[in-house]
N, C-alpha and C positions, 0 to 999 in steps of 0.2 A: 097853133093847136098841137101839132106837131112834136114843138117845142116842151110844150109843158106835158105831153105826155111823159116826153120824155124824160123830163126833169123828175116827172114825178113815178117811173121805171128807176131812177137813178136812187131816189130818195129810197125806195123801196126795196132795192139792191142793197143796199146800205144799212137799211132798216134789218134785213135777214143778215150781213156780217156780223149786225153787232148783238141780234140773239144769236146767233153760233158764237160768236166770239165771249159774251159772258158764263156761259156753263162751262167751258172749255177753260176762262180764268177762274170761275168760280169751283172747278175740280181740282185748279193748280192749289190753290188756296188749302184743302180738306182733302190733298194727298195725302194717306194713311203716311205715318213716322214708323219704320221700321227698324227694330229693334233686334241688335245681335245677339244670342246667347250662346254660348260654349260651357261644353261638357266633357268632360273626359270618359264619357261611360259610352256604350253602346244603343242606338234606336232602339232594340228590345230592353233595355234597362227601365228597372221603375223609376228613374229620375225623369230619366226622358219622356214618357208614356205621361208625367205627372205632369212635366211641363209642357208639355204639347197642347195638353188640355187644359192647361193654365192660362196658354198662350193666346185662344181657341176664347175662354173666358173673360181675356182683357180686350181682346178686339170688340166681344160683344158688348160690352161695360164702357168702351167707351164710343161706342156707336161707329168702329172702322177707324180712329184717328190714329188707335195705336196696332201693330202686327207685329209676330214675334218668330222668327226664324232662328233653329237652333242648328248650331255645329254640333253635333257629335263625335265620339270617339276621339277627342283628342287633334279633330279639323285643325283647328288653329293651336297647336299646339301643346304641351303638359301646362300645368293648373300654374306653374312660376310664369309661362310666357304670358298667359293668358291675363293672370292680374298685372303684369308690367301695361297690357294693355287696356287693361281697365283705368288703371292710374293715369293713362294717356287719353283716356276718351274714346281708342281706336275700336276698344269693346264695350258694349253695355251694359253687358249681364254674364253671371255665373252661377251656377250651383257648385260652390268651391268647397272641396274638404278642408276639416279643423287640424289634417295634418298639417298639409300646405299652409294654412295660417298661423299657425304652432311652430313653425318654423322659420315663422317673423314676427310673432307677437308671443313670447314664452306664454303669460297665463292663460294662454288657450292648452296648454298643456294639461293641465288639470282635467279636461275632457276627456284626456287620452290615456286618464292612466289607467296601471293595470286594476281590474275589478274595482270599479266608480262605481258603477250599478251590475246590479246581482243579476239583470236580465231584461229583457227587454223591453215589460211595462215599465217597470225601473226605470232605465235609461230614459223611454217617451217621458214620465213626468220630470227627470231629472235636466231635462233640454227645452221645460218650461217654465222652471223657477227661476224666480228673481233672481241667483248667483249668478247660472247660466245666462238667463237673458241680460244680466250687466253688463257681463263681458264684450257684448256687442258696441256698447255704446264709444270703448275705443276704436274699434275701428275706422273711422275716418281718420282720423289724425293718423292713425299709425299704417293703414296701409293705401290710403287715398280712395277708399270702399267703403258704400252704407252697407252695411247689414241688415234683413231687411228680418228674418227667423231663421230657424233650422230646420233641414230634414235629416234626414236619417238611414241607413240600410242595418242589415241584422248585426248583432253581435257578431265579432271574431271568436273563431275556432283556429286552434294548432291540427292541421291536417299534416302527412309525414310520410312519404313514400315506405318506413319500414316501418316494422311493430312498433309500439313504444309503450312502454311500461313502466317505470319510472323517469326521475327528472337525469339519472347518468346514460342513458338514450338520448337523451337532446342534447347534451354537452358537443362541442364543437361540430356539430350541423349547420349548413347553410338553409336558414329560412329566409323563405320571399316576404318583404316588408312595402308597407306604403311609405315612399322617405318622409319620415318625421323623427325629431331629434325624439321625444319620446319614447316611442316604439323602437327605435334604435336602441335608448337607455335600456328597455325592459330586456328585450332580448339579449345584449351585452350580460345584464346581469343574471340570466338564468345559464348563460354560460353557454351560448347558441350565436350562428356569426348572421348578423341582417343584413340581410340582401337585395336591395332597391331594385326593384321592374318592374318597369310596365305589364299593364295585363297579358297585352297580346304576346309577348313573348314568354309568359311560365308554361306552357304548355310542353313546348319543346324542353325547356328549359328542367323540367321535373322529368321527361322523358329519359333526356339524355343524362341526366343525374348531378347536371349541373347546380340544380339545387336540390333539398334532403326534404321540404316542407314549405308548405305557406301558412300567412298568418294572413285569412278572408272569414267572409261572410259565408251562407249558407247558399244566398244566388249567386255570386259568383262562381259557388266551386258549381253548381248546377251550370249554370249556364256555359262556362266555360268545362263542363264535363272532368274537372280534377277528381271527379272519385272514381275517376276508372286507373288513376295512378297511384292514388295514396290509399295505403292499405288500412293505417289508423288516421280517426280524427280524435283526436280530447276535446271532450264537449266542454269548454272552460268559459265560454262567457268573458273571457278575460277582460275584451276593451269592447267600450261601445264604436260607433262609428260615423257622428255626425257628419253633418256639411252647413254651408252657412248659404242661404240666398242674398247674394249682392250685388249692390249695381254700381259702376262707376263715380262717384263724388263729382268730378266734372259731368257726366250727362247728367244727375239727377239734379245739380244746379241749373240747367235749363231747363227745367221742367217748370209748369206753374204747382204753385202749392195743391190745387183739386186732384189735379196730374199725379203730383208725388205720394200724395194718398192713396188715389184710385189702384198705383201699381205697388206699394206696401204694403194694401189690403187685401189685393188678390192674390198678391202672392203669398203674403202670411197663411192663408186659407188652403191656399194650394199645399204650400208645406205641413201645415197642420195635419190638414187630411193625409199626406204619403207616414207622417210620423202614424197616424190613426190606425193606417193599414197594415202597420211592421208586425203589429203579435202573430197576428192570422196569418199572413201571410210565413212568417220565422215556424209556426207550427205546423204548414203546410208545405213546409222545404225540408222543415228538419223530416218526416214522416217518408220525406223522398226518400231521403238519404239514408236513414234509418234501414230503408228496404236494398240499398245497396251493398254490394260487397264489403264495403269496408267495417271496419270493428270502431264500433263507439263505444268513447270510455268517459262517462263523468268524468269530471275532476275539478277541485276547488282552488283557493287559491294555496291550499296549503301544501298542495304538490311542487308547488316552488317555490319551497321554505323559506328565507328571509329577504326574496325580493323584492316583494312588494313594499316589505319597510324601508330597505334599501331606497327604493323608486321615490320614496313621500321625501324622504331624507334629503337626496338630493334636487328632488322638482318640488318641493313648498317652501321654499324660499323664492322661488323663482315662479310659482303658478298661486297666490296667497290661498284662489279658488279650489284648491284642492282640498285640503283643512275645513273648508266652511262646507264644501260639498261631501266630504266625510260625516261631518256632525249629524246636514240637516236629512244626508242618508245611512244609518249606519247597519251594517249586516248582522243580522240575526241569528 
């Protein structure tokens, strides 16, 4: 009797290993997949704020399987190391600017040039149409990256530590640029020397007089408080400011096909929506700034006279989307 109580304390013992031991395989099983993403912007950036809520969106979508942790600021470092790791698999995901891609795939150039779009609802539908949305479809082959849509931040503005009143004020100025061959071309040709830096270093960097101006957005010169150093801004519109949402080519090859939808749609959605929010928010920055010291001056493209022909000249042969995005926008 003894015996078989015992046997069956034993059986019983056994009996509770192996429901503790199924939930505990059955958690190994439906371990959420965690998912890298790197940015070069700042946590208070609306990239960041967008994708966090993105991220926030895909866990619940796909009931916990997938979570999304972002680097910020440049963690894993600028947007070239970062797609080498994406090409490797070592990274997942990006919100990558059309410079950085522009700088490996020329007809992303076309994005960048100077005055594509007159302003910023402009630009939102001009990074909807079919020209723009084709361009994605190289990217795999050419940079080992899907593209998945774009986002966006405000138009560039010419901010300028001194007055500036016409175009023989900018002539041999160092302006701060985002490196891209484009925007390098543009300011080459208005006769101004571009000057590649990272964010975090213009500050001192205009301080010290090291450089003469930047070519940014509205939240950046906010955020990073440059209108307390630059006396004028030209409100010019000049260049829009995309970014492209992508994800690895090797991760998204192990995905299952429901998988590669579920995260192409929500994050289309994500990006739709920060493109949604760019007028309002561009007219509730510019109004900042407007209130600050500095002197804003309209200006169109004809303040610097034959560059922008210049610019078509040499990047439509090499961006075809230029030309086709001229027609199907043309300024009035």
């Amino acid at each position: 009797m003894t015996r078989n109580l015992t046997r069956r304390a034993s059986l019983a013992a056994l009996g509770g290993v192996s429901a503790l031991a199924l939930p505990a395989n059955h958690a190994r099983a439906q371990a959420p997949r965690e998912l890298r993403l790197g940015l070069i912007t700042p946590p208070a950036h609306t990239w960041n704020q967008q994708l966090t809520a993105w991220g926030t969106r895909l866990r619940d979508a796909s009931n916990g399987r997938f979570t999304v942790t972002l680097f910020p600021s440049g963690q894993l470092g600028n947007e070239a190391a970062m797609l080498q790791q994406m090409q490797t698999g070592a990274l997942d995901l990006s919100l990558l600017t059309v410079s950085e891609i522009s700088n490996r795939v020329d007809a992303f150039g076309a994005l960048l040039a100077p005055f594509i779009a007159k302003d910023i609802d402009e630009a939102v539908r001009m990074l909807r149409h079919p020209i723009a949305l084709g361009l994605l479809n190289g990217l795999p082959q050419a940079t080992g990256c899907v593209g998945f849509r774009y986002g966006m931040v405000g138009m560039r503005q010419l901010s300028t530590r001194d007055v500036t009143n016409t175009l023989a004020d900018l002539r041999g100025k160092k302006i701060r640029i985002t490196p891209a061959a484009p925007t390098r071309d543009f300011f080459n040709l208005i006769g101004m020397a571009p000057t590649p830096l990272p964010l975090p270093q213009i500050f001192e960097a205009l301080s010290n007089g090291q450089i003469d101006g930047v070519d940014l957005d509205f939240e950046s010169i906010i955020n990073n408080r440059f209108q307390e150093l630059c006396r004028t801004m030209l409100l010019t519109n000049h260049f829009m400011f995309p970014a492209v949402g992508m994800m690895s080519a090797r991760v998204f090859g192990t995905l299952t096909p429901p998988d590669r939808e579920l995260i192409r749609g929500t994050m289309t959605e994500a990006l739709d929506a920060l493109c949604n929010s760019m007028p309002e928010r561009e007219a509730r920055q510019g109004a900042q700034l407007r209130a600050s010291n500095m002197q804003i001056r309209p200006t169109g493209p004809e303040f610097f006279g034959d560059a922008v022909a210049q610019f078509d000249r040499m990047w439509g042969p090499k961006a075809p989307a230029l030309a086709q995005l001229r027609a199907a926008f043309p300024r009035g």
